[in-house]
N, C-alpha and C positions, 0 to 999 in steps of 0.2 A: 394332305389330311384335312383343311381346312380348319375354323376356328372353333371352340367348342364355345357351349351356350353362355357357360360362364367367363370365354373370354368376351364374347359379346357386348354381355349385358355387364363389364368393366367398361368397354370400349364409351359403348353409347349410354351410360348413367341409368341404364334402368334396370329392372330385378330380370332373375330367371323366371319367375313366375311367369311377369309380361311377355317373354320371349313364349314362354311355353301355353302362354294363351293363344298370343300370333297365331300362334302354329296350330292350332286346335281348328281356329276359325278361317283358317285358311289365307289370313293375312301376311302371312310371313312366312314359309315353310323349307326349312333349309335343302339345301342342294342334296346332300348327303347325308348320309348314317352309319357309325362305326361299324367294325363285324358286331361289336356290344349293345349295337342300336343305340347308340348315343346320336345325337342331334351335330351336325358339321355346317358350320356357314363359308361359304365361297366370298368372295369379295363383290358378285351381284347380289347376292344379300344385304350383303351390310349397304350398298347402296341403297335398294328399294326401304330395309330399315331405316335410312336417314330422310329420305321423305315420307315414310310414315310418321316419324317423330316430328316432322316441319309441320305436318296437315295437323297433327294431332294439338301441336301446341296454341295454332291457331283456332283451335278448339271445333276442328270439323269430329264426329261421330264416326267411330272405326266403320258401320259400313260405307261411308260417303268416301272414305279413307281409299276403302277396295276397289271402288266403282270409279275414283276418277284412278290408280293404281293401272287398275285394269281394263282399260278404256285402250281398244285396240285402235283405235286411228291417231294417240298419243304419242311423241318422241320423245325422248329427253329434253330435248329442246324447248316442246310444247309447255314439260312440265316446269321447265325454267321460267318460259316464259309466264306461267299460272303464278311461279311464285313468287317472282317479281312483284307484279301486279298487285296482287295479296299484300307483300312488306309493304311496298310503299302505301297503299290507303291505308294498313295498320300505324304507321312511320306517321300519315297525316293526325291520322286521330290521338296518337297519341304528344304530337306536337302539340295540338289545340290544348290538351289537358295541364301539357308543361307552362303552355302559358297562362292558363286561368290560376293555379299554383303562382307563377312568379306575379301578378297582378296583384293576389291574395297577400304575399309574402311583404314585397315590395312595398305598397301602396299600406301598408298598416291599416286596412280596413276595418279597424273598429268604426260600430256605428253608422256603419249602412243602411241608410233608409231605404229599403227596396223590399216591394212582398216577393215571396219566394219564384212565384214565375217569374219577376224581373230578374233576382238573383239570379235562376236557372239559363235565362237566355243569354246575361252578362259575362256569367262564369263557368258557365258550361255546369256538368254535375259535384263540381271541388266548393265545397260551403267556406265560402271566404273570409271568415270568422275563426278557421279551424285552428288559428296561428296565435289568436286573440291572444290566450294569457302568458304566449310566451314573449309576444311583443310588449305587452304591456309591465311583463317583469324586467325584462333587458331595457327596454327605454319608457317608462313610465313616468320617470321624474323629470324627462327631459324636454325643453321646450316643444320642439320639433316633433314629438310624441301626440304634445296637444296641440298644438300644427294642424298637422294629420289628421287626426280623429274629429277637431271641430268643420273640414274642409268636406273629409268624406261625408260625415253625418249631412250635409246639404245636397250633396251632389244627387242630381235626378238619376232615371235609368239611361237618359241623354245625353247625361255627361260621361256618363261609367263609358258607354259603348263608343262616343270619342276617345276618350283614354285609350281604348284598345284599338281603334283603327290606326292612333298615331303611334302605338309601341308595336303595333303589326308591321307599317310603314316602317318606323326606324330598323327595324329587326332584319329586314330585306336589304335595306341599306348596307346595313352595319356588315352584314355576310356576303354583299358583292365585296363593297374594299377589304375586308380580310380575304378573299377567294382570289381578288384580285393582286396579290401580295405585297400591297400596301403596310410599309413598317407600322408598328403601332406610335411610332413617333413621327410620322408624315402628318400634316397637313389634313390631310383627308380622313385624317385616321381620328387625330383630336379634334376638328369640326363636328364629327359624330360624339364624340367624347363630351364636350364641351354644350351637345343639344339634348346631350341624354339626363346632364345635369341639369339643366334651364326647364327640363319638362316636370324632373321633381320640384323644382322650386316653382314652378309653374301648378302644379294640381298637389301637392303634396304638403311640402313645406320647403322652408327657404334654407338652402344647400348649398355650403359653403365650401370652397373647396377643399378644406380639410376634409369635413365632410363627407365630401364623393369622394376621396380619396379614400376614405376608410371602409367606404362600401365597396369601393372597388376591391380592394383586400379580400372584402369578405365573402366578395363571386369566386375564390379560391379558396379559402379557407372553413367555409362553409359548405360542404359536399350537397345542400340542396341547393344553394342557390348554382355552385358548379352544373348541378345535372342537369337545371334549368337553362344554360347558358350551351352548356356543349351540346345538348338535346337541337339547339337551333342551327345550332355548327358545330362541329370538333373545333378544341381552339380556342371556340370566344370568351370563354371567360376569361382566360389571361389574358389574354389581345386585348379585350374592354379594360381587364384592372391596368394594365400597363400605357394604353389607349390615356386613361384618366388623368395616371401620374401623371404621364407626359405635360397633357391640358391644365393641369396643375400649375405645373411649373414654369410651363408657360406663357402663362397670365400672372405669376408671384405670387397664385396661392397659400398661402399660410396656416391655414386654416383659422380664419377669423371668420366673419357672418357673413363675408359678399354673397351675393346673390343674383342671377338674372333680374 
């Protein structure tokens, strides 16, 4: 008997209307029809449905939708491989934007001297001020607050775009030895750990291992800086926060002022 529209449009999250537009313009037209003329989807339906909804949500134009759809020298295969392709340049671009975000977050950029095309080429389109007064309400009073703020407010657009080639660099790094299943308490594991610290106290402020250690907490506890973090790999954020303790601990950390 196949599916009726309304199991459909349960199936795949969208209304019966849209179903019943499909079908008007010739994008979707079900297999069958009750003796009642009711509307029936076969399971090639719901197929072609599910890559309508894939084209769609990367924002292709329903006839563009049809045209590659019905593109008769296409396989599945082909279509696979279109979509592949498509994720991952989406997957890129939207990595760059997780990292203008965690730069933003991170780095307490208050006080950026940079006119807005230098901002724009630094941070991509994420206005890295966006965080300002929550930063400044959670650690305002704190030394490392004015650290921060007096470091950035100097920094050229020469320095901002070092900052990000070396947290591009660490970032590659950090996601081979967790790919390469390196415990977060190996060696190789707290190296990375222990440079991720020295580059705050290095452009930031001075990071003491208490310190990173409670940032490290708060790549999990924190669901932005998490999505920043798994966005680079499933994973890393615990691996880093636990990464940390480790290098913590194994320097005797205390959380006093040391510092790189």
């Amino acid at each position: 008997m196949g599916y009726t529209v309304g199991q459909v449009a349960g199936f795949a999250g969208v209304t019966v209307r849209t179903l019943h537009h499909y079908d008007e313009i010739g994008l979707l037209a079900p297999s069958t029809r009750s003796r009642a003329g009711h509307r029936r989807y076969a399971d090639a339906d719901l197929d072609r449905l599910q890559r309508v909804l894939f084209y769609r949500e990367l924002g292709f134009p329903l006839d563009q939708v049809a045209a590659l759809l019905d593109d008769p020298d296409a396989d599945p295969r082909a279509h696979l491989r279109r979509q592949h392709g498509l994720l991952t340049a989406r997957i890129d671009r939207l990595q760059a934007m997780v990292a203008a975000v965690e730069r933003a977050m991170e780095a307490s950029t208050l006080g950026i001297d940079l006119t807005p095309e230098e901002k724009f080429e630094v941070f991509g389109d994420h206005d890295p001020d966006a965080h300002a007064a929550e930063v400044e309400r959670r650690w305002g009073q704190t030394e490392a607050y004015e650290q921060s703020r007096r470091r950035a407010a100097a920094y050229t657009k020469e320095d901002w775009l070092r900052i990000k080639e070396e947290e591009a660099d660490w970032e590659r790094r950090a996601v081979a030895v967790l790919r390469a299943g390196h415990p977060a308490g190996s060696p190789a594991a707290m190296d990375l750990a222990e440079e991720h610290r020295q580059r705050i106290s290095r452009w930031y402020y001075n990071c003491s291992y208490g310190t990173h250690t409670a940032l490290g907490e708060m790549y999990v506890t924190d669901p932005r800086f998490t999505v920043t973090y798994e966005a680079v790999a499933p994973g890393l954020a615990g691996y880093l926060r636990d990464a940390i303790a480790a290098n913590a601990e194994r320097y005797g950390g205390d959380g006093g002022s040391e510092s790189a």
